[in-house]
C-alpha positions in Angstrom: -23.3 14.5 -25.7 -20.4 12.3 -25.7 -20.1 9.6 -23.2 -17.4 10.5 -20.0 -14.0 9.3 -19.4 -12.1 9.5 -16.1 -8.3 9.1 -15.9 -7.3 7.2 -13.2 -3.5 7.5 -11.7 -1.5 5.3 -9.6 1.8 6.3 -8.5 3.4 2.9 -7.0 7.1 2.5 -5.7 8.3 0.4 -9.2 5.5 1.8 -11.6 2.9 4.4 -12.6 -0.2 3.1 -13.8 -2.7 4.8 -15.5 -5.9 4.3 -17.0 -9.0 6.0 -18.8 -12.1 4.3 -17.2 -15.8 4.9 -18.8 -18.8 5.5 -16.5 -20.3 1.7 -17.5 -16.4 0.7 -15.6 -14.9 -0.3 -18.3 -11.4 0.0 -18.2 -11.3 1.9 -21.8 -6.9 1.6 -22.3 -4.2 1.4 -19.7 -0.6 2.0 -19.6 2.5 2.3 -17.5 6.1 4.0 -16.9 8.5 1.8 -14.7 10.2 3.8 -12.0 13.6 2.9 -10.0 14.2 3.1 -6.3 17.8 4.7 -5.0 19.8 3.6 -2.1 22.3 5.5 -1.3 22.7 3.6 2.4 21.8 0.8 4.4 17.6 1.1 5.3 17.0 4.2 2.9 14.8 4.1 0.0 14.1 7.3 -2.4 13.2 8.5 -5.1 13.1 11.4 -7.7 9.9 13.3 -7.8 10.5 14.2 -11.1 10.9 10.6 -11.8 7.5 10.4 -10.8 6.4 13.4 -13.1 8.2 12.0 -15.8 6.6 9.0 -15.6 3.2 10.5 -15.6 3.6 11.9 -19.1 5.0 9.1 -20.5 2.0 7.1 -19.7 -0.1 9.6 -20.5 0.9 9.5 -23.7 1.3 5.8 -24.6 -2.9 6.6 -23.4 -3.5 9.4 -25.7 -1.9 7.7 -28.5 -3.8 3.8 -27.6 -7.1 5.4 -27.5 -7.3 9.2 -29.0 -11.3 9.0 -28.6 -11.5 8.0 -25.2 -8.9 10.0 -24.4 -10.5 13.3 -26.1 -13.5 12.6 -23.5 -11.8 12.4 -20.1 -13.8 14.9 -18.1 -12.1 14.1 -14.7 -8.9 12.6 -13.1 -8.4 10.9 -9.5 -5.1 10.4 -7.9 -3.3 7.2 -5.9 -0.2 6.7 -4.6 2.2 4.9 -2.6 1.6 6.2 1.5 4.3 7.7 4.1 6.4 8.9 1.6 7.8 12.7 2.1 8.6 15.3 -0.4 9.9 18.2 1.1 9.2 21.1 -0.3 10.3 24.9 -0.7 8.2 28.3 -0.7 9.0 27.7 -4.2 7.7 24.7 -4.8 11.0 23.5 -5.8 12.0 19.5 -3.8 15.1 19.8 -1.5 15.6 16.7 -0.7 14.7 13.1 -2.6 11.4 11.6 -1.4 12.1 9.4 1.8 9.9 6.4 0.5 7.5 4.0 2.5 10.0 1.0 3.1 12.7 3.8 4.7 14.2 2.6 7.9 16.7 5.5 8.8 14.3 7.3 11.1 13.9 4.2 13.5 15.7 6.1 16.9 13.4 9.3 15.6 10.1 6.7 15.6 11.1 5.2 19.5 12.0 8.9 20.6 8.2 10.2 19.6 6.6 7.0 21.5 8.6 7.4 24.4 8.1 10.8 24.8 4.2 10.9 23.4 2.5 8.0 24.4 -1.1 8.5 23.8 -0.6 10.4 21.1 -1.1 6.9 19.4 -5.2 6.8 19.9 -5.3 10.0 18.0 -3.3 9.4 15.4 -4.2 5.7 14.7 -0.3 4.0 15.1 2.4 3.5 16.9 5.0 5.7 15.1 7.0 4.0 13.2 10.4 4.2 10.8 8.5 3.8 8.1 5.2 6.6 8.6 6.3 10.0 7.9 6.6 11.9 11.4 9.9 10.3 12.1 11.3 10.9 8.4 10.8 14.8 9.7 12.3 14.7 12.8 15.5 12.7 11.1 15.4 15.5 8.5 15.6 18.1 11.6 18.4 16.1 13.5 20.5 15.5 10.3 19.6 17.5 7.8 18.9 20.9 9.6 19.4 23.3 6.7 17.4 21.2 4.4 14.1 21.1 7.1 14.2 25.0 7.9 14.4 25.5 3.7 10.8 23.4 4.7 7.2 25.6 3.4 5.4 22.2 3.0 5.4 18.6 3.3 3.2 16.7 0.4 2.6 12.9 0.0 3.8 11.6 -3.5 0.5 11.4 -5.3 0.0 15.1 -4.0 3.2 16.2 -5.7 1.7 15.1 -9.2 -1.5 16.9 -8.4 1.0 20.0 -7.0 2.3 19.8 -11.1 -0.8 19.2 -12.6 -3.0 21.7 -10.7 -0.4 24.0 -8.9 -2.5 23.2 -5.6 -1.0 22.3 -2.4 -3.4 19.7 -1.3 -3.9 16.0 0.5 -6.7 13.8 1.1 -7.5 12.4 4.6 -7.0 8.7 3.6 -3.4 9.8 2.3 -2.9 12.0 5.8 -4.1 9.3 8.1 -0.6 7.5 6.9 2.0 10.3 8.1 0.9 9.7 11.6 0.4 13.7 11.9 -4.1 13.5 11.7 -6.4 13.1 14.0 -8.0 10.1 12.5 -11.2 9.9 13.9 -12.1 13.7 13.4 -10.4 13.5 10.0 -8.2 16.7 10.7 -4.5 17.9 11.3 -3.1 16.8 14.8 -1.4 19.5 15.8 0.6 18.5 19.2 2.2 16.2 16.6 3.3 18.3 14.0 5.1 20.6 16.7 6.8 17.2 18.2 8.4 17.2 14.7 9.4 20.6 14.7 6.7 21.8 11.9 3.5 23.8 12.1 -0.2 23.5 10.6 0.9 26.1 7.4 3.7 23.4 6.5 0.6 21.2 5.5 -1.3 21.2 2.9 -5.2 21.7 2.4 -7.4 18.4 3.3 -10.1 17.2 1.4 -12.2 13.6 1.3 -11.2 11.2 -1.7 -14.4 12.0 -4.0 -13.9 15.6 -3.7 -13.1 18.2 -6.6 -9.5 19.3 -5.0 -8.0 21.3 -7.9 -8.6 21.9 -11.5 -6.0 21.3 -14.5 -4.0 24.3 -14.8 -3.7 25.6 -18.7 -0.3 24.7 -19.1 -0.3 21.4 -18.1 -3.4 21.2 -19.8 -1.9 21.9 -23.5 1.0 19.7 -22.9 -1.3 16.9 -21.8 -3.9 17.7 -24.6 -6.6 17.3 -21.8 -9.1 20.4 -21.3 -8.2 23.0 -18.9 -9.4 23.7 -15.5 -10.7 19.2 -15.5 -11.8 18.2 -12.4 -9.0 16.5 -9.8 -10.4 14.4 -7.3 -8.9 14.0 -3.4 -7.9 10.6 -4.4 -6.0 8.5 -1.6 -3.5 6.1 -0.5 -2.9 2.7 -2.1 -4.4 0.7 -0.4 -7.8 2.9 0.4 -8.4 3.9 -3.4 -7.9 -0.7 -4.3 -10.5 -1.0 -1.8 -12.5 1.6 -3.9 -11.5 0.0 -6.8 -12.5 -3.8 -5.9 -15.7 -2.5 -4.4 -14.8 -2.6 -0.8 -16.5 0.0 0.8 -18.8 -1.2 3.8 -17.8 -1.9 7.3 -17.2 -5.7 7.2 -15.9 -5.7 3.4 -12.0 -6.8 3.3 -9.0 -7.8 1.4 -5.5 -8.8 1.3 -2.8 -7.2 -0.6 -0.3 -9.2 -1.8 2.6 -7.1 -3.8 5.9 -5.6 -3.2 4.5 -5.5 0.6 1.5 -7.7 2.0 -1.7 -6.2 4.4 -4.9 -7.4 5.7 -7.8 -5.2 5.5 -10.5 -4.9 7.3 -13.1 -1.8 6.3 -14.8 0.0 9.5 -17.6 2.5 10.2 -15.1 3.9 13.0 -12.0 4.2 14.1 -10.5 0.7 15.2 -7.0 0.2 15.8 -4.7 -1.5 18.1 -1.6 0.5 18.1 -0.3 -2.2 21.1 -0.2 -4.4 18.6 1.1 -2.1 15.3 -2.4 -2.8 13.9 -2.9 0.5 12.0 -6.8 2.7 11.8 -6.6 5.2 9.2 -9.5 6.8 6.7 -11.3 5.2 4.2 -11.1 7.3 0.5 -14.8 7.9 1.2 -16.4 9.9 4.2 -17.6 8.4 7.3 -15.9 5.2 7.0 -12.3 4.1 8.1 -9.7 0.5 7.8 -8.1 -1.6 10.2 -5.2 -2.4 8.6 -1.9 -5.1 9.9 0.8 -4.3 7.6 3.9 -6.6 6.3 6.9 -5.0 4.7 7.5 -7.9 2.6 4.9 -9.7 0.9 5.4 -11.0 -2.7 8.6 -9.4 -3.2 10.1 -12.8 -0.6 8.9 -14.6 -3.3 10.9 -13.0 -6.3 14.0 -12.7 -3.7 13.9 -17.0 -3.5 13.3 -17.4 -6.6 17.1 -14.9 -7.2 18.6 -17.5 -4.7 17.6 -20.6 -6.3 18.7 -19.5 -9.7 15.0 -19.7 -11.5 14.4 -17.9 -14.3 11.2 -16.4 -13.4 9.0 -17.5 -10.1 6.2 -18.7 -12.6 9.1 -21.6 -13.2 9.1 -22.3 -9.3 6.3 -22.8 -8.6 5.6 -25.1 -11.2 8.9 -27.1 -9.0 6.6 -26.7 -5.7 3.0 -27.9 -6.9 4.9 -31.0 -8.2 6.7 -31.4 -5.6 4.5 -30.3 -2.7 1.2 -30.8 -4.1 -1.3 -28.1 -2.6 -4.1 -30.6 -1.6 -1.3 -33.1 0.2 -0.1 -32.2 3.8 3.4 -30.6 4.3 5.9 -32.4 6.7 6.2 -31.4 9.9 10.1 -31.4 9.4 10.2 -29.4 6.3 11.6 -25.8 6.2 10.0 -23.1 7.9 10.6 -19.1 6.8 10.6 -15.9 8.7 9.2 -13.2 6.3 11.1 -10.3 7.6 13.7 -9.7 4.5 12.9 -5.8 5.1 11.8 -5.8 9.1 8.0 -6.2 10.1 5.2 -3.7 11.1 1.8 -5.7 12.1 2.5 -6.9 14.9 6.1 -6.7 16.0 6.7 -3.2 14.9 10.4 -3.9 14.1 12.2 -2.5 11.3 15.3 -4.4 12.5 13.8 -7.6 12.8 15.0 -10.2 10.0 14.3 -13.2 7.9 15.6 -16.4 7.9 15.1 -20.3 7.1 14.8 -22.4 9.7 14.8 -26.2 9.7 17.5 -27.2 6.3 18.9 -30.2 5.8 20.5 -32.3 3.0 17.6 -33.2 1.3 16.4 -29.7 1.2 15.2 -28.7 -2.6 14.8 -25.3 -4.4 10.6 -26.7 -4.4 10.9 -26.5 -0.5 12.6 -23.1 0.0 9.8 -21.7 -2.7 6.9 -23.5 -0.5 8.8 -22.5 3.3 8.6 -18.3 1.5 4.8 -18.9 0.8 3.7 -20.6 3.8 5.5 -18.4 5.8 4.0 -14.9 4.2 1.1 -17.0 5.1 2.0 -17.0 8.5 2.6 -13.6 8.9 -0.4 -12.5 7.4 -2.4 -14.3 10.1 -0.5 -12.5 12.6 -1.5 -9.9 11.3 -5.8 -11.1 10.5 -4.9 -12.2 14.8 -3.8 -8.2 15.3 -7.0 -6.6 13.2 -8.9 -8.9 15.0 -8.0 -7.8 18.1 -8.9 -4.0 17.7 -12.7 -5.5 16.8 -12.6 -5.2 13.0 -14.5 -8.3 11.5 -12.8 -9.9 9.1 -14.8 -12.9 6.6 -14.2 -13.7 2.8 -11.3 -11.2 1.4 -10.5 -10.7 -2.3 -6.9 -10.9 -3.0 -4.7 -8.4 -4.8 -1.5 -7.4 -6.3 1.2 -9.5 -8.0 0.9 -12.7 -5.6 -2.8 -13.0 -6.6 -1.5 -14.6 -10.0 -0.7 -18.0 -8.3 -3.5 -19.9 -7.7 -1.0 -22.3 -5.3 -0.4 -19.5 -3.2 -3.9 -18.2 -3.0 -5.1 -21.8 -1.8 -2.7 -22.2 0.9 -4.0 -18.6 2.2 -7.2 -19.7 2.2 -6.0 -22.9 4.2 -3.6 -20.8 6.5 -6.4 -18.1 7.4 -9.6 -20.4 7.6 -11.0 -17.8 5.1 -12.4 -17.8 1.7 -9.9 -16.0 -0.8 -11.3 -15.0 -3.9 -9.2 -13.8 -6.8 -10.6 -10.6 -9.1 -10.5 -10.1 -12.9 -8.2 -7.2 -13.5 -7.3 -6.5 -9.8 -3.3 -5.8 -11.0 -5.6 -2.3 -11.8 -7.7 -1.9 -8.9 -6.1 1.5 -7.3 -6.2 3.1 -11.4 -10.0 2.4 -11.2 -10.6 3.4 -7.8 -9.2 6.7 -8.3 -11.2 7.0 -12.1 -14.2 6.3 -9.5 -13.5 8.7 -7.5 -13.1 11.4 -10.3 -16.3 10.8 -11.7 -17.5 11.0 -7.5 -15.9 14.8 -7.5 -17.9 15.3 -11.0 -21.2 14.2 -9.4 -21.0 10.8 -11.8 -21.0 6.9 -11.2 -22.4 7.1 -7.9 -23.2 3.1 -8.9 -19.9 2.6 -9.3 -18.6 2.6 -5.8 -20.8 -0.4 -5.0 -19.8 -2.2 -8.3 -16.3 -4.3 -7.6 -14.5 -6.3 -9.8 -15.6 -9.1 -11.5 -14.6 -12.4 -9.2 -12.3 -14.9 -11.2 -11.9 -17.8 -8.8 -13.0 -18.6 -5.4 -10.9 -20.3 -3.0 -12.3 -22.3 -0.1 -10.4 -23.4 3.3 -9.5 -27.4 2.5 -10.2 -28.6 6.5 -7.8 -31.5 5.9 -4.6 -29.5 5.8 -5.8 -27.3 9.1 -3.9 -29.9 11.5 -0.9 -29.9 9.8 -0.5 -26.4 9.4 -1.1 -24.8 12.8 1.7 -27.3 14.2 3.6 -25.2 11.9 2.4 -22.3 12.9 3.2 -23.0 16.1 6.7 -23.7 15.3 7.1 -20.6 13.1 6.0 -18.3 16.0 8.6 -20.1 18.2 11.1 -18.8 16.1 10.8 -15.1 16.6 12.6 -14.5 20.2 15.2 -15.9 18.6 15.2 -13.5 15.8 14.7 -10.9 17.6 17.8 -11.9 19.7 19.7 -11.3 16.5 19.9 -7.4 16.3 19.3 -6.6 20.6 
């Protein structure tokens, strides 16, 4: 018998990944389909689910045609996918409305209406609400958009909209769910007092299963136009950030990691629920049963990188930050006086829960250089992520060594003033760019009853990063300062 292939899928907010993943973890081919976000007004952010779909195939293809063998053996397929998005959809299956996507702020009176008027509904459901979870997007929809939200049959998660076209099956995962703010994260489960405060009922939801389980099978159609056999396997899948952790091996209480993409979190894995909602420190479930993850979430991570390196006219941010390790070497203290950064170019979740806060630089002078600005946007991500280690902290969650992950993980500057910022080790991963692909391929071989060594096995380590004591001084006066800075920015937009 031939050897077994999983296809792994991740649907991200600019890309689609996919990959076909052997039961040694090998990552066998990979491939991708770039995908667009639309604006049509101030704070929104959607997209097409077809877009999504379209994508799919396309990388789908550029995998059957890279690797016909391998791709003749995939037995199994696991699903990830960007969180709190909504795709509203009716008893026809058919999407009214464009997805209302992760980084969606329009729903901000609808978030501080639900947390007035439900208080504790926070320890059930793991968060505050917020603009950017899914609750509020429905109770916007109902307010606004009242023909479009009674058209409503059901409400999926964008990775559950490709399994809806693959499989035909109306179905979530509980790691997915714990992001829409509408489960009962501890008991893994629909919430219902929540779902009526947003106008809907349990049958607008679809079916729940755990990460590893066999949700749906390849329906025959799909199946000939994918050239994959019919009725394959689909496993629950998860979020994002749940199926990495899967993918980098992160799967015991104590394990952690930072993301550092589009957006930047902390996470902290858990044998329970732990979460702070006081302090916009998020608890949702783990992609596997019985465990959960403290999570403090930043809207904009990497992407204030590629946004200074725009302003300062650099071709590419490789290019600046060459300019800042000449400049500002990372083993030589920073000034005291040089430029300090708010992070907040798209508001903040963990722990100021305020879509309306903004960035800013703080701190210019004359002598002020493209270098500095670069260094001021990195330190000061920096900074916000150890508000946000301070937050999951504070609901109990132990956080030690954390592998770093997405896009900002390619500068080893960067990764060694986080290690100096957090007092942590940061270690970097071979391959992590495809961690959430091969965490849901894991979990499809899981829902076959395959590669139960896998889940254990992470990702190769490629360098280790160790807290330089020296520069700890110098950088929580900075701190210090940088915190100092936030009444005023909130004073901004009151």
């Amino acid at each position: 018998m031939s050897s077994p292939v999983s296809l792994g899928i991740d649907l991200g907010t600019s890309e689609l990944k996919a990959i076909l993943l052997d039961e040694r973890g090998s990552v066998l081919a990979h491939a991708g389909a770039r995908l667009t976000v639309s604006r049509r007004h101030s704070g929104w952010s959607e997209q097409d689910p077809q877009d999504w779909w379209q994508a799919c195939l396309s990388a789908l293809d550029q995998l059957r045609l890279e690797q016909p063998e391998a791709f003749s053996r995939v037995c199994c397929m696991g699903l990830s996918g960007q969180m709190h998005g909504a795709v509203l959809l009716g008893d026809d299956n058919r999407v009214l409305y464009p997805a209302i996507l992760w980084d969606d702020s329009r729903a901000v009176a609808q978030a501080q209406a639900l947390g007035r008027d439900y208080p504790d509904f926070a320890e059930v459901t793991g968060s505050l609400p917020m603009a950017g979870l899914t609750a509020p997007k429905l109770l916007w929809m109902q307010q606004h958009e009242p023909e479009v939200f009674n058209a409503i049959d059901c409400v999926l998660s964008p990775k559950d909209y490709l399994r809806l076209r693959l499989s035909g099956e109306r179905i979530s995962d509980v790691s997915d769910a714990a992001g829409t703010l509408w489960l009962d994260v501890a008991n893994r489960c629909w919430f219902e007092p929540m779902l009526r405060a947003t106008g809907l009922k349990l049958s607008h939801m679809p079916s729940l299963v755990e990460g590893g389980a066999a949700s749906a099978r390849l329906n025959h159609t799909t199946a000939a136009q994918l050239g994959l056999p019919p009725d394959l396997v689909i496993a629950g899948g998860g979020g994002d950030n749940p199926v990495a952790a899967v993918g980098i091996g992160a799967i015991n209480a104590g394990d952690g990691f930072i993301t550092l993409g589009t957006s930047a979190a902390i996470v902290a894995i858990t044998d329970h629920a732990a979460g702070n909602p006081a302090s916009a420190v998020h608890s949702f479930c783990h992609a596997l049963p019985n465990r959960w993850y403290t999570m403090g979430a930043m809207l904009a991570g990497a992407s204030c990188l590629r946004w200074v390196t725009r302003l300062t006219g650099f071709t590419d941010e490789p290019a600046l930050l060459d300019q800042v390790q000449a400049t500002l070497p990372i083993g030589h203290p920073v000034p005291l006086s040089s430029p300090l950064f708010l992070p907040y170019l798209a508001g903040e979740r963990t722990p100021h829960n305020d879509p309306l806060l903004r960035g800013g630089f703080m701190n210019l002078g004359h002598d002020c250089t493209p270098a500095m600005l670069g260094y001021a946007v990195m330190e000061g991500v920096g900074f916000g992520l150890l508000d946000a280690l301070h937050a999951v902290e504070s609901a109990g969650a132990t956080v030690q060594a954390c592998a770093l992950v997405g896009g900002g993980a390619r500068s080893a500057y960067w990764a060694q003033l986080l290690a100096n910022i957090l007092d942590r080790e940061i270690y970097t991963l071979q391959g992590s760019e495809l961690s959430a692909c091969i965490g849901a391929a894991k979990l499809g071989f899981q829902a076959m009853g395959l590669g139960a060594e896998l889940l254990s096995a992470g990702i190769p380590v490629k360098v280790r990063f160790v807290p330089d004591a020296a520069q700890r001084p110098g950088l929580q006066a900075r701190y210090r300062n940088f915190k100092g800075l936030l009444t005023a920015a909130q004073a901004l937009h009151e």
